[in-house]
LUMMAR-160189 format. One record per residue: residue number from 0; residue in one letter; chain; x, y, z negated of N, C-alpha, C in turn. Coordinates in nm, 3 decimals. Example, Ala and Ser with C-alpha at 12.3 -4.5 7.8 and 13.67 -1.06 7.14 Angstrom:
// LUMMAR-160189
<seq=0	type=A	mol=A	n.c1=1.319	n.c2=-0.569	n.c3=-0.780	ca.c1=1.230	ca.c2=-0.450	ca.c3=-0.780	c.c1=1.320	c.c2=-0.330	c.c3=-0.780>;
<seq=1	type=S	mol=A	n.c1=1.285	n.c2=-0.225	n.c3=-0.708	ca.c1=1.367	ca.c2=-0.106	ca.c3=-0.714	c.c1=1.290	c.c2=0.003	c.c3=-0.787>;
This chain:
// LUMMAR-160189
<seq=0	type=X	mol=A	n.c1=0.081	n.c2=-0.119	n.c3=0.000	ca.c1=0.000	ca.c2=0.000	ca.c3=0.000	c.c1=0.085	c.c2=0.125	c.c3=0.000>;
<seq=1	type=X	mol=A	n.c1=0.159	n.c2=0.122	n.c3=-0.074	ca.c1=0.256	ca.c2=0.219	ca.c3=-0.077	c.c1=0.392	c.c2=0.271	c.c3=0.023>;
<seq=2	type=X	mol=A	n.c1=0.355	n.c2=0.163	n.c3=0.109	ca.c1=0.444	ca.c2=0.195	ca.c3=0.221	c.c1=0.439	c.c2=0.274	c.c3=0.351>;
<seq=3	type=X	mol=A	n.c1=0.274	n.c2=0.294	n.c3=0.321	ca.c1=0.217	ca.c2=0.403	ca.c3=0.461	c.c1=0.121	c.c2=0.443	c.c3=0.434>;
<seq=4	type=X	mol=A	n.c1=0.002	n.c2=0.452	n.c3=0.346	ca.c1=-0.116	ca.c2=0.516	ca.c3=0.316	c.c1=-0.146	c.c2=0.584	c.c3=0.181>;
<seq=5	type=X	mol=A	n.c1=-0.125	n.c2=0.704	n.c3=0.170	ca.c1=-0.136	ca.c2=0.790	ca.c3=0.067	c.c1=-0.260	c.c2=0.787	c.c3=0.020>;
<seq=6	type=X	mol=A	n.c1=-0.369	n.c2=0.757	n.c3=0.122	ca.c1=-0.505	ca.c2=0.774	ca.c3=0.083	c.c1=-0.518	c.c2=0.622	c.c3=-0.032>;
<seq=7	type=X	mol=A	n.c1=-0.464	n.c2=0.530	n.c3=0.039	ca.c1=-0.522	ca.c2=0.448	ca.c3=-0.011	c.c1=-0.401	c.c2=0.430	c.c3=-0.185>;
<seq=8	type=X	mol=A	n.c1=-0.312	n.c2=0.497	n.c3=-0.193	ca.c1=-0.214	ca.c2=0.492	ca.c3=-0.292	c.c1=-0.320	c.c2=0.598	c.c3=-0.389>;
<seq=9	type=X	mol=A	n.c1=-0.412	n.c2=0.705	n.c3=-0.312	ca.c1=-0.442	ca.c2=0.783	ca.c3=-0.445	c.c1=-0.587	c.c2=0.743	c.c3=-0.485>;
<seq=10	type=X	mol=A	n.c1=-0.663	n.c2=0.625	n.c3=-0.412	ca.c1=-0.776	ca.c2=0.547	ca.c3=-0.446	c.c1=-0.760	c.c2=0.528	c.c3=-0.593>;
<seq=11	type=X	mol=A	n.c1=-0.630	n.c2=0.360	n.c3=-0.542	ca.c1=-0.567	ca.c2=0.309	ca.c3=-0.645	c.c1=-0.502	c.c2=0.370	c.c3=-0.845>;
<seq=12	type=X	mol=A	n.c1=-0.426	n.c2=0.490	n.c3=-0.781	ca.c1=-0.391	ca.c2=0.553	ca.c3=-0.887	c.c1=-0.519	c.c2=0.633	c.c3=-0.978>;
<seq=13	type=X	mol=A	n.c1=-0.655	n.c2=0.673	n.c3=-0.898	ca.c1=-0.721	ca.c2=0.745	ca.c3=-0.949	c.c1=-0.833	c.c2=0.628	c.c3=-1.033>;
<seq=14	type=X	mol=A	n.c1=-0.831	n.c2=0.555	n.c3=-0.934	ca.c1=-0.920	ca.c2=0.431	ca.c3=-1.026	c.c1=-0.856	c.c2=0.333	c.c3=-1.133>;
<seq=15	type=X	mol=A	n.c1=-0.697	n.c2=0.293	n.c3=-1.155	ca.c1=-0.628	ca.c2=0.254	ca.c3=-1.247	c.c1=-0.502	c.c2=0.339	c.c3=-1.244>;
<seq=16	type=X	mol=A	n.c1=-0.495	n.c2=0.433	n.c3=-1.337	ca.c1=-0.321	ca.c2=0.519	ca.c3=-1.327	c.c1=-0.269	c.c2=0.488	c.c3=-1.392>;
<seq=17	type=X	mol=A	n.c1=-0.250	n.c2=0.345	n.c3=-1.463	ca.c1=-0.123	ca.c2=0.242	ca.c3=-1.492	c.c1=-0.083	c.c2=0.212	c.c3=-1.403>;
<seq=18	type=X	mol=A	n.c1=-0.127	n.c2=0.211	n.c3=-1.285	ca.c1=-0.095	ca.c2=0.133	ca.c3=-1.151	c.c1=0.052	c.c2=0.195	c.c3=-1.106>;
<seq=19	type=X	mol=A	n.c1=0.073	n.c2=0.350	n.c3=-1.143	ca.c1=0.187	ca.c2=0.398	ca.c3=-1.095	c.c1=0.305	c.c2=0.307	c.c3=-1.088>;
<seq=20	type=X	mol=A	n.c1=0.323	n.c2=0.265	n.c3=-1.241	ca.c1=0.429	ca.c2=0.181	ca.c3=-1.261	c.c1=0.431	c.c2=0.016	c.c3=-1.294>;
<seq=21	type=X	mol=A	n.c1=0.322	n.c2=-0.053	n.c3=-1.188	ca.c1=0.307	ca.c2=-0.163	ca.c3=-1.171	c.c1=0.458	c.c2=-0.203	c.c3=-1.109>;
<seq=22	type=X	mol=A	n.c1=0.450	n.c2=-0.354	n.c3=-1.090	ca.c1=0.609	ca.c2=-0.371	ca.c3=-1.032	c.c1=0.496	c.c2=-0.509	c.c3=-0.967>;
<seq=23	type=X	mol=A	n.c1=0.582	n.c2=-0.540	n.c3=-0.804	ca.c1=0.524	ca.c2=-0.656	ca.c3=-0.758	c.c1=0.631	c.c2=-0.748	c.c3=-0.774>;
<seq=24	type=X	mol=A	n.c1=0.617	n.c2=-0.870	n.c3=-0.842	ca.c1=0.743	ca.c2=-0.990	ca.c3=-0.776	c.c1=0.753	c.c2=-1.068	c.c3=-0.614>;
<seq=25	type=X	mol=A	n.c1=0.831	n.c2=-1.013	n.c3=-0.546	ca.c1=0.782	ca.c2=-1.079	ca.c3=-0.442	c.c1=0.863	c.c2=-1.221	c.c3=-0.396>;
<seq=26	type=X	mol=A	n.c1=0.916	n.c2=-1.232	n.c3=-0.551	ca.c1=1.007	ca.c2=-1.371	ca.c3=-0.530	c.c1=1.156	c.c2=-1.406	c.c3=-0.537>;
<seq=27	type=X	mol=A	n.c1=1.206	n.c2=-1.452	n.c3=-0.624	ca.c1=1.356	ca.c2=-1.428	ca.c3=-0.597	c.c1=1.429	c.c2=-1.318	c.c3=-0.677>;
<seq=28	type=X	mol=A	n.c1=1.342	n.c2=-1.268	n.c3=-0.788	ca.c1=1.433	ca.c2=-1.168	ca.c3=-0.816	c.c1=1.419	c.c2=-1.029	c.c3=-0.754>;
<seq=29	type=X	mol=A	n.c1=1.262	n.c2=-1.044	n.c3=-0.651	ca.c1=1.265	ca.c2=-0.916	ca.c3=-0.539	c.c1=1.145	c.c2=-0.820	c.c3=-0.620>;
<seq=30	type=X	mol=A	n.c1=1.173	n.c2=-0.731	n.c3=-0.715	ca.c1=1.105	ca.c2=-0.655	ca.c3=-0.801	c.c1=1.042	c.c2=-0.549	c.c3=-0.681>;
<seq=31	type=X	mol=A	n.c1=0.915	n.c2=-0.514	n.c3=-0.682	ca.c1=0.899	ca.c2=-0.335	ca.c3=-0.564	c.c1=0.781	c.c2=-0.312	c.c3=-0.665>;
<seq=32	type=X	mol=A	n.c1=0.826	n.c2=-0.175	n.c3=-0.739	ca.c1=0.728	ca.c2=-0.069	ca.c3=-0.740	c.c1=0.670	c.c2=0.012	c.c3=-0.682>;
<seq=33	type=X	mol=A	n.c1=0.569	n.c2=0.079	n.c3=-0.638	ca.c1=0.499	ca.c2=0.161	ca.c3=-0.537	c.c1=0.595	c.c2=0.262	c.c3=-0.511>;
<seq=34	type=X	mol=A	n.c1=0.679	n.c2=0.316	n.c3=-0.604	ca.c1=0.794	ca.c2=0.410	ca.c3=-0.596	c.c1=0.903	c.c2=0.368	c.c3=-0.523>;
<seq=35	type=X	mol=A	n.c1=0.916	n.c2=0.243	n.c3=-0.549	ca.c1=1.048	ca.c2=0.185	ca.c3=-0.453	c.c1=0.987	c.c2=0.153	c.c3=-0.364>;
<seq=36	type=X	mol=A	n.c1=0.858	n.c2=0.132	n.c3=-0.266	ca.c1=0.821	ca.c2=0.109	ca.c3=-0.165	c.c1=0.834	c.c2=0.249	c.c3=-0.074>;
<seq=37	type=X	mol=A	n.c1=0.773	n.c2=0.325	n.c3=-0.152	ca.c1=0.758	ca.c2=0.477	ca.c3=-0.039	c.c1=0.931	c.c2=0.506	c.c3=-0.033>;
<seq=38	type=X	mol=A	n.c1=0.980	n.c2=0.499	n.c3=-0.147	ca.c1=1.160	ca.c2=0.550	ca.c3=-0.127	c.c1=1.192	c.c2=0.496	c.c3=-0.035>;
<seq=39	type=X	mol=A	n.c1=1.199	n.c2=0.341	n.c3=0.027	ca.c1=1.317	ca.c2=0.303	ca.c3=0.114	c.c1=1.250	c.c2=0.272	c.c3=0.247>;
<seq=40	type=X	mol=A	n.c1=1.086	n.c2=0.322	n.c3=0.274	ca.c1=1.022	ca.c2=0.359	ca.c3=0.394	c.c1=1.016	c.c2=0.498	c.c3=0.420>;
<seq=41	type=X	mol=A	n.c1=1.085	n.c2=0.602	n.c3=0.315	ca.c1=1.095	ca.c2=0.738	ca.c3=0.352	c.c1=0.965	c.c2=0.824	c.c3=0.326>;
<seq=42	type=X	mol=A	n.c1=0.848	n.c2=0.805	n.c3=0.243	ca.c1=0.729	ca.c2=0.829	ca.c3=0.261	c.c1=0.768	c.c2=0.943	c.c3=0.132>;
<seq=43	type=X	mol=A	n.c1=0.820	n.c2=0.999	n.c3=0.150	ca.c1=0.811	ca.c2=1.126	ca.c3=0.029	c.c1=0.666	c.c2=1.187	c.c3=-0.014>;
<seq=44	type=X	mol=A	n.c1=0.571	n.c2=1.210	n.c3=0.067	ca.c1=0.467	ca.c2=1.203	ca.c3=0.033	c.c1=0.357	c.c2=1.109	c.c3=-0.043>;
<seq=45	type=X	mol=A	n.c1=0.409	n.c2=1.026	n.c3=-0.059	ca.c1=0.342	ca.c2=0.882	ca.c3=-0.179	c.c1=0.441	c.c2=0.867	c.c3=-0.259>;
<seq=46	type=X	mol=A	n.c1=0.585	n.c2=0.898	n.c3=-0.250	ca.c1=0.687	ca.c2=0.921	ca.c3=-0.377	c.c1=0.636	c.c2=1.042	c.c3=-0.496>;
<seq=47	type=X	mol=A	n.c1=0.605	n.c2=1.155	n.c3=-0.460	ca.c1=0.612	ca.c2=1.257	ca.c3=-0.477	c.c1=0.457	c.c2=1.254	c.c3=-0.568>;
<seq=48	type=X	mol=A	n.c1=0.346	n.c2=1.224	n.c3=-0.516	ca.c1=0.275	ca.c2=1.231	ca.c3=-0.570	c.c1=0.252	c.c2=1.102	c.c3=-0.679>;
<seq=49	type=X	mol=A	n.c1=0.331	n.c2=0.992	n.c3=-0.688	ca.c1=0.342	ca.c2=0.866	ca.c3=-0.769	c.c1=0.383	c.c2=0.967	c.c3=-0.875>;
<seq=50	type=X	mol=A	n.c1=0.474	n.c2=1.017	n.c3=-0.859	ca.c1=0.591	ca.c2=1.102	ca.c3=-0.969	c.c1=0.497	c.c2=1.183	c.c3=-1.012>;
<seq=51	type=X	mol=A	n.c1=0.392	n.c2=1.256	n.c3=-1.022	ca.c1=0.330	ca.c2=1.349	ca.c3=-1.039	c.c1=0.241	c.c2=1.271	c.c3=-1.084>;
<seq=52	type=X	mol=A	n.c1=0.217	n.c2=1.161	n.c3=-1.078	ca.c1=0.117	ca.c2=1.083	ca.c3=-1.157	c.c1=0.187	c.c2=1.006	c.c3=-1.219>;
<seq=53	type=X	mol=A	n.c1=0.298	n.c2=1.030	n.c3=-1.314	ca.c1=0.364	ca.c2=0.926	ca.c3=-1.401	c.c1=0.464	c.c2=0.812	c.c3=-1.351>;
<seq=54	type=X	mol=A	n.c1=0.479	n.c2=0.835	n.c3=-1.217	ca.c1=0.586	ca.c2=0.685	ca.c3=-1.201	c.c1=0.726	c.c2=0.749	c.c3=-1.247>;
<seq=55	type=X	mol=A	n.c1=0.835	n.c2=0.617	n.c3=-1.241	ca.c1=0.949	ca.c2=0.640	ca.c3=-1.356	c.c1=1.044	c.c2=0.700	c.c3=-1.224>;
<seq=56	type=X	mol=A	n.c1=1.111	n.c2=0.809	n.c3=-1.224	ca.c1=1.195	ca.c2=0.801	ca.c3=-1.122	c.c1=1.353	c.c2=0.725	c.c3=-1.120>;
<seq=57	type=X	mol=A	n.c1=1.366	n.c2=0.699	n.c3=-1.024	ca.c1=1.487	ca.c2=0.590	ca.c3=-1.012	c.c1=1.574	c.c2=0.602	c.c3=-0.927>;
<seq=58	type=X	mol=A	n.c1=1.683	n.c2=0.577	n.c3=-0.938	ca.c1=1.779	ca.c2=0.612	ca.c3=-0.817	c.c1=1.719	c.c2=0.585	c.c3=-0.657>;
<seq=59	type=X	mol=A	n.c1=1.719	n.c2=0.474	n.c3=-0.644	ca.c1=1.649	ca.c2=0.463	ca.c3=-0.497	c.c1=1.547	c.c2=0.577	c.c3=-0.446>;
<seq=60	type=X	mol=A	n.c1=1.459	n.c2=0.682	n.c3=-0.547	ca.c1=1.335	ca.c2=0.746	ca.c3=-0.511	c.c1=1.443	c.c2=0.878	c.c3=-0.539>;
<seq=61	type=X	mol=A	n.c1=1.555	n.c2=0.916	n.c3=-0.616	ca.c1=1.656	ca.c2=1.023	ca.c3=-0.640	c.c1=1.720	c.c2=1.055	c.c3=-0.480>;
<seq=62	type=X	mol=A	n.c1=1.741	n.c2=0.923	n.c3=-0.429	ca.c1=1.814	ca.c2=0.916	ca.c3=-0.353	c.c1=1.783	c.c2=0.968	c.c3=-0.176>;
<seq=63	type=X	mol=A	n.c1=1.628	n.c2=0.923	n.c3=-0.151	ca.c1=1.563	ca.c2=0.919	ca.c3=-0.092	c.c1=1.482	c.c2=1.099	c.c3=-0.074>;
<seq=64	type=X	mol=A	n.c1=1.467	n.c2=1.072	n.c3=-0.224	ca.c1=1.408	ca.c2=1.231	ca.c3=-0.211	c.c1=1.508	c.c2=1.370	c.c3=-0.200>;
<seq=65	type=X	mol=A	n.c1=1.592	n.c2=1.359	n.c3=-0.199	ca.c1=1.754	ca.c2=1.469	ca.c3=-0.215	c.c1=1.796	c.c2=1.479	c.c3=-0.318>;
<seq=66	type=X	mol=A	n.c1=1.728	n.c2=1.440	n.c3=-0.437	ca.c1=1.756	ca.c2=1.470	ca.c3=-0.537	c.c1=1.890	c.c2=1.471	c.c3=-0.620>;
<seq=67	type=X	mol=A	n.c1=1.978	n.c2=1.555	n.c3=-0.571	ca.c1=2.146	ca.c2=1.566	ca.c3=-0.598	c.c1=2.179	c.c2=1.549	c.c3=-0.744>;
<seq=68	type=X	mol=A	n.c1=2.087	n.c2=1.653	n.c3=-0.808	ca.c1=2.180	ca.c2=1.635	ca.c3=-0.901	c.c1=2.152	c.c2=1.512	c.c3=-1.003>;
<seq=69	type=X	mol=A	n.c1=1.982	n.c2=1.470	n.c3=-0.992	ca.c1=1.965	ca.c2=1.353	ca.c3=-1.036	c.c1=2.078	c.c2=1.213	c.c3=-1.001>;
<seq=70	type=X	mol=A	n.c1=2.094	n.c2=1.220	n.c3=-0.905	ca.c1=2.172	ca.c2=1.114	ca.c3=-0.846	c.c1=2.334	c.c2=1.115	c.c3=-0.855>;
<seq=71	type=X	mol=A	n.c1=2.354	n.c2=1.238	n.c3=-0.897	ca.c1=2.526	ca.c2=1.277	ca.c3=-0.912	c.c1=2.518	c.c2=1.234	c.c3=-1.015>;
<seq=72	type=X	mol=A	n.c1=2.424	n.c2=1.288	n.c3=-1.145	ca.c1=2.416	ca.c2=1.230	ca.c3=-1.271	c.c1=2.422	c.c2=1.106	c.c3=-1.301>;
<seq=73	type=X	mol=A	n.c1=2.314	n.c2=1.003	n.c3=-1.188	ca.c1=2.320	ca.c2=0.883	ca.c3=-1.213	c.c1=2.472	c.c2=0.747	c.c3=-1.190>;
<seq=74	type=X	mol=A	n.c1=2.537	n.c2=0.864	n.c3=-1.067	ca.c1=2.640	ca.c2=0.758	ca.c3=-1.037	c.c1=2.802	c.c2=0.802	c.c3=-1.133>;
<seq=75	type=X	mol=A	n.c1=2.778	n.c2=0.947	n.c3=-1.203	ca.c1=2.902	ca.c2=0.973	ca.c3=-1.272	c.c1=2.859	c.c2=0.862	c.c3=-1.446>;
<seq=76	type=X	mol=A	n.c1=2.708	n.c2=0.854	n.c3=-1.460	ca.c1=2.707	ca.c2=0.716	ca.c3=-1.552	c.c1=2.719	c.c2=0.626	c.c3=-1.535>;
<seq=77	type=X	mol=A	n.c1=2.670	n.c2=0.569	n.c3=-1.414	ca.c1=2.725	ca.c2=0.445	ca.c3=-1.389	c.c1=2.760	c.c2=0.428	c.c3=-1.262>;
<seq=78	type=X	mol=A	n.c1=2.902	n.c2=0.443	n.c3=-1.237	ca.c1=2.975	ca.c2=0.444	ca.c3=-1.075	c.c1=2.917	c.c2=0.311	c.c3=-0.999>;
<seq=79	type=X	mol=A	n.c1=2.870	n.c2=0.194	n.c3=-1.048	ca.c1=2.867	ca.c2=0.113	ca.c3=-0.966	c.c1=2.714	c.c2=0.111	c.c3=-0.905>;
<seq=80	type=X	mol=A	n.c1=2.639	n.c2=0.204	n.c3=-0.911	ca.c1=2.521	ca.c2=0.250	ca.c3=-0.882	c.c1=2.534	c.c2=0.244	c.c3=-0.717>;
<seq=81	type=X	mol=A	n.c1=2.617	n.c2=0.329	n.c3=-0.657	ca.c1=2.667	ca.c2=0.332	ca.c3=-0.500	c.c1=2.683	c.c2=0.213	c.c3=-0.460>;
<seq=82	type=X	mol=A	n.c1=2.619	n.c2=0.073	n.c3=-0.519	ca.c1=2.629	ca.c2=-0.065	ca.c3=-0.457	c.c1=2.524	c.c2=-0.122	c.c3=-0.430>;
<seq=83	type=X	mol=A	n.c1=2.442	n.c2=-0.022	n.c3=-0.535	ca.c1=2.315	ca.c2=-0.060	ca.c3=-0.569	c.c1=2.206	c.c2=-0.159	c.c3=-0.473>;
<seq=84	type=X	mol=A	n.c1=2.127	n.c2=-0.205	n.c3=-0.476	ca.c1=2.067	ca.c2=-0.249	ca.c3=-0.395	c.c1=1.911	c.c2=-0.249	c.c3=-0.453>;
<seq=85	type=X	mol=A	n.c1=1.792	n.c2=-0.194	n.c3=-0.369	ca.c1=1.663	ca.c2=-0.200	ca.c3=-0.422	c.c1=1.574	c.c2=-0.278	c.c3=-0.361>;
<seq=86	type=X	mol=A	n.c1=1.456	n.c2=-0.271	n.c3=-0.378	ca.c1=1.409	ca.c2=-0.407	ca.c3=-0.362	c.c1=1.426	c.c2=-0.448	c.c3=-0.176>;
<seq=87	type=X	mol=A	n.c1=1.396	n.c2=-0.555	n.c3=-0.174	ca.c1=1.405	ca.c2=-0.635	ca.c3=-0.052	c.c1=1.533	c.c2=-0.595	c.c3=-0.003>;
<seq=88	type=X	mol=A	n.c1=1.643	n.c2=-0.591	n.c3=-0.100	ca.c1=1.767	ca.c2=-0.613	ca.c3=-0.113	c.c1=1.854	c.c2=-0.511	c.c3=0.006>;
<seq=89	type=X	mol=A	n.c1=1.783	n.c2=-0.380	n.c3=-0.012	ca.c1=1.817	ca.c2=-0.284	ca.c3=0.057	c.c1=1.894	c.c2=-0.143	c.c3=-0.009>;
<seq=90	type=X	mol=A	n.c1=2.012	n.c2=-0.134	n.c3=0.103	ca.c1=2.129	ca.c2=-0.080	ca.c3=-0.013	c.c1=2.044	c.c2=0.080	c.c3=-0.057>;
<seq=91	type=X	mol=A	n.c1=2.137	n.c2=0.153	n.c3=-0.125	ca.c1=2.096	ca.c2=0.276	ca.c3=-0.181	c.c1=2.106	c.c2=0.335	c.c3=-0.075>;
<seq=92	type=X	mol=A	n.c1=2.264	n.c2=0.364	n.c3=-0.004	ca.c1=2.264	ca.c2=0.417	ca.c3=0.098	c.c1=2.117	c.c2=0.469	c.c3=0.204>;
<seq=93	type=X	mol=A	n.c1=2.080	n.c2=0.308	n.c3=0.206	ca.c1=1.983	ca.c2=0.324	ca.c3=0.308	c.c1=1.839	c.c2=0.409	c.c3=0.262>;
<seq=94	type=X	mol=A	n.c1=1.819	n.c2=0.407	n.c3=0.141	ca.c1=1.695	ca.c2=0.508	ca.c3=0.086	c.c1=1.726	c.c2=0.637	c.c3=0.121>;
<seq=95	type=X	mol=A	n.c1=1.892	n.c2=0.674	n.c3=0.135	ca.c1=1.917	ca.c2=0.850	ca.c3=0.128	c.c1=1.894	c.c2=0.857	c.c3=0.286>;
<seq=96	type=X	mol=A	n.c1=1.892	n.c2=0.734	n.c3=0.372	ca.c1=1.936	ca.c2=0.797	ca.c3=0.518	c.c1=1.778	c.c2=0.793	c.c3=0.569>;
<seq=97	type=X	mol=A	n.c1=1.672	n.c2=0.687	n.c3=0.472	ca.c1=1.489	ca.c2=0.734	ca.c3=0.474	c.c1=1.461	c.c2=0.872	c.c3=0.449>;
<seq=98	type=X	mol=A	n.c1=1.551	n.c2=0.926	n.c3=0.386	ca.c1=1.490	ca.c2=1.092	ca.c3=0.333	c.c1=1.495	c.c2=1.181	c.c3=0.448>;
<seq=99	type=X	mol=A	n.c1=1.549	n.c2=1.128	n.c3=0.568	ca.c1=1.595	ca.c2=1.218	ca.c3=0.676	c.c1=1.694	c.c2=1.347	c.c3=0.601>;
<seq=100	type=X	mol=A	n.c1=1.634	n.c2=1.500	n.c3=0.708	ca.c1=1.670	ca.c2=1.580	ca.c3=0.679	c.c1=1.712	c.c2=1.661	c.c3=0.522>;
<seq=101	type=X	mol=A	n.c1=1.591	n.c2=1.629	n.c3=0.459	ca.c1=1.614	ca.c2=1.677	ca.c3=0.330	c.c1=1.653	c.c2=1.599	c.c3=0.178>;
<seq=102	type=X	mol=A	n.c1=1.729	n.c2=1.456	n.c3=0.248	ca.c1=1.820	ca.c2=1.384	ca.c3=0.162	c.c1=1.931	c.c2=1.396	c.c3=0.224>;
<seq=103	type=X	mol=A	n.c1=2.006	n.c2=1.485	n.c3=0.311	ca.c1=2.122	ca.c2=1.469	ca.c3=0.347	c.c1=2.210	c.c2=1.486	c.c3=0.272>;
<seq=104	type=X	mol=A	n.c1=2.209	n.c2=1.597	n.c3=0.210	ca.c1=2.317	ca.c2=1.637	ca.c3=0.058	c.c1=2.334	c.c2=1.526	c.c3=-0.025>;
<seq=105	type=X	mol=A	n.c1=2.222	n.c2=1.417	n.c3=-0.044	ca.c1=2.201	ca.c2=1.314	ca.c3=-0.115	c.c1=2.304	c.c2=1.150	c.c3=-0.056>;
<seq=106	type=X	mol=A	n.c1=2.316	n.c2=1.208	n.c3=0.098	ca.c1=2.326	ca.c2=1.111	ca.c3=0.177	c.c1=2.463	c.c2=1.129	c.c3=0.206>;
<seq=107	type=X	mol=A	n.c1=2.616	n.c2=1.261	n.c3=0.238	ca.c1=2.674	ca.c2=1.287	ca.c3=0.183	c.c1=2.705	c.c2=1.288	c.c3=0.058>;
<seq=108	type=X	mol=A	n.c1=2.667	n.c2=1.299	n.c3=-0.090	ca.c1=2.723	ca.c2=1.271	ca.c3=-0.184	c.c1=2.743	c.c2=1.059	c.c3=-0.203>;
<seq=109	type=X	mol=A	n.c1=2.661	n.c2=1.001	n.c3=-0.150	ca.c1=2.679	ca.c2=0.865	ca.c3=-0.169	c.c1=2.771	c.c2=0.794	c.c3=-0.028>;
<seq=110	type=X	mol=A	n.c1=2.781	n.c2=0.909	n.c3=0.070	ca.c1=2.925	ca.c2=0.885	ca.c3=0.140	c.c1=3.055	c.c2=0.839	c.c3=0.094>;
<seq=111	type=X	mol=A	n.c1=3.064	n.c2=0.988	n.c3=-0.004	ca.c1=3.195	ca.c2=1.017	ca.c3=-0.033	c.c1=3.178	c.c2=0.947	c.c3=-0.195>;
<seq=112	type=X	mol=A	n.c1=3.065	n.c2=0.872	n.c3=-0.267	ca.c1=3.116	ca.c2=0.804	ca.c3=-0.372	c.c1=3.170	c.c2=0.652	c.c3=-0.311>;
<seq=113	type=X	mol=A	n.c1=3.129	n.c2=0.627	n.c3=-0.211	ca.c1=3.131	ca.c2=0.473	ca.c3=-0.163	c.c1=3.335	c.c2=0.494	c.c3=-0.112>;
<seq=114	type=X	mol=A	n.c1=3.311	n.c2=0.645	n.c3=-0.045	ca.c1=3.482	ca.c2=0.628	ca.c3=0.011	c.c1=3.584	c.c2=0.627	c.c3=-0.092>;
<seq=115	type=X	mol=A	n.c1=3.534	n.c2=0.682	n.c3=-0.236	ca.c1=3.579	ca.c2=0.703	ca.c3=-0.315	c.c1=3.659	c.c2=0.542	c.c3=-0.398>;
<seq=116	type=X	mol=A	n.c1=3.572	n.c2=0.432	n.c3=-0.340	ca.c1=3.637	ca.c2=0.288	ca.c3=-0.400	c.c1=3.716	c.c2=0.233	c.c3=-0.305>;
């Protein structure tokens, strides 16, 4: 749901808004929250409003959304973050290069932490 329909993401949230921070197992260890779904399909618009209705933000949705300094913060705590991988075992990288244009700063800073090892 969360990977292309906002309408149907703000059904959901308005009729159960625990739902924000549901998590699906899809097997294997493959955790996706509605937040990590819109992050690494680029849907800033169902990120954005999850977040505004309580979902937890997380590197993958930091990453995705530009969010610099969230994400500078997150990898000077834990450097091995830039390896990261979110669900359906998709790197971090790839959430900043979903943000298009306005994760680039985001997408450059996890350049130069990855060149950095």
């Amino acid at each position: 749901m969360a990977h292309g329909d906002l309408g149907v993401v703000t059904q959901f949230v308005e009729q159960q808004p625990a739902i924000v921070n549901a998590a699906w197992d899809w097997g294997g260890g493959d955790w996706e929250t509605a937040l990590g779904a819109a992050a690494h399909v680029g849907r800033r618009d169902i990120a954005e409003y999850l977040l505004e209705h309580g979902a937890r933000m997380d590197v993958f949705a930091a990453a995705m959304l530009g969010e610099v300094g969230i994400l500078r913060a997150m990898l000077e705590a834990q450097p091995g973050l830039r390896d990261a991988r979110g669900p359906h075992g998709i790197p971090l990288i790839a959430h900043a290069e979903a943000g298009g244009e306005q994760a680039s700063d985001a997408l450059e800073l996890l350049h130069v932490a990855v060149a950095a090892t």
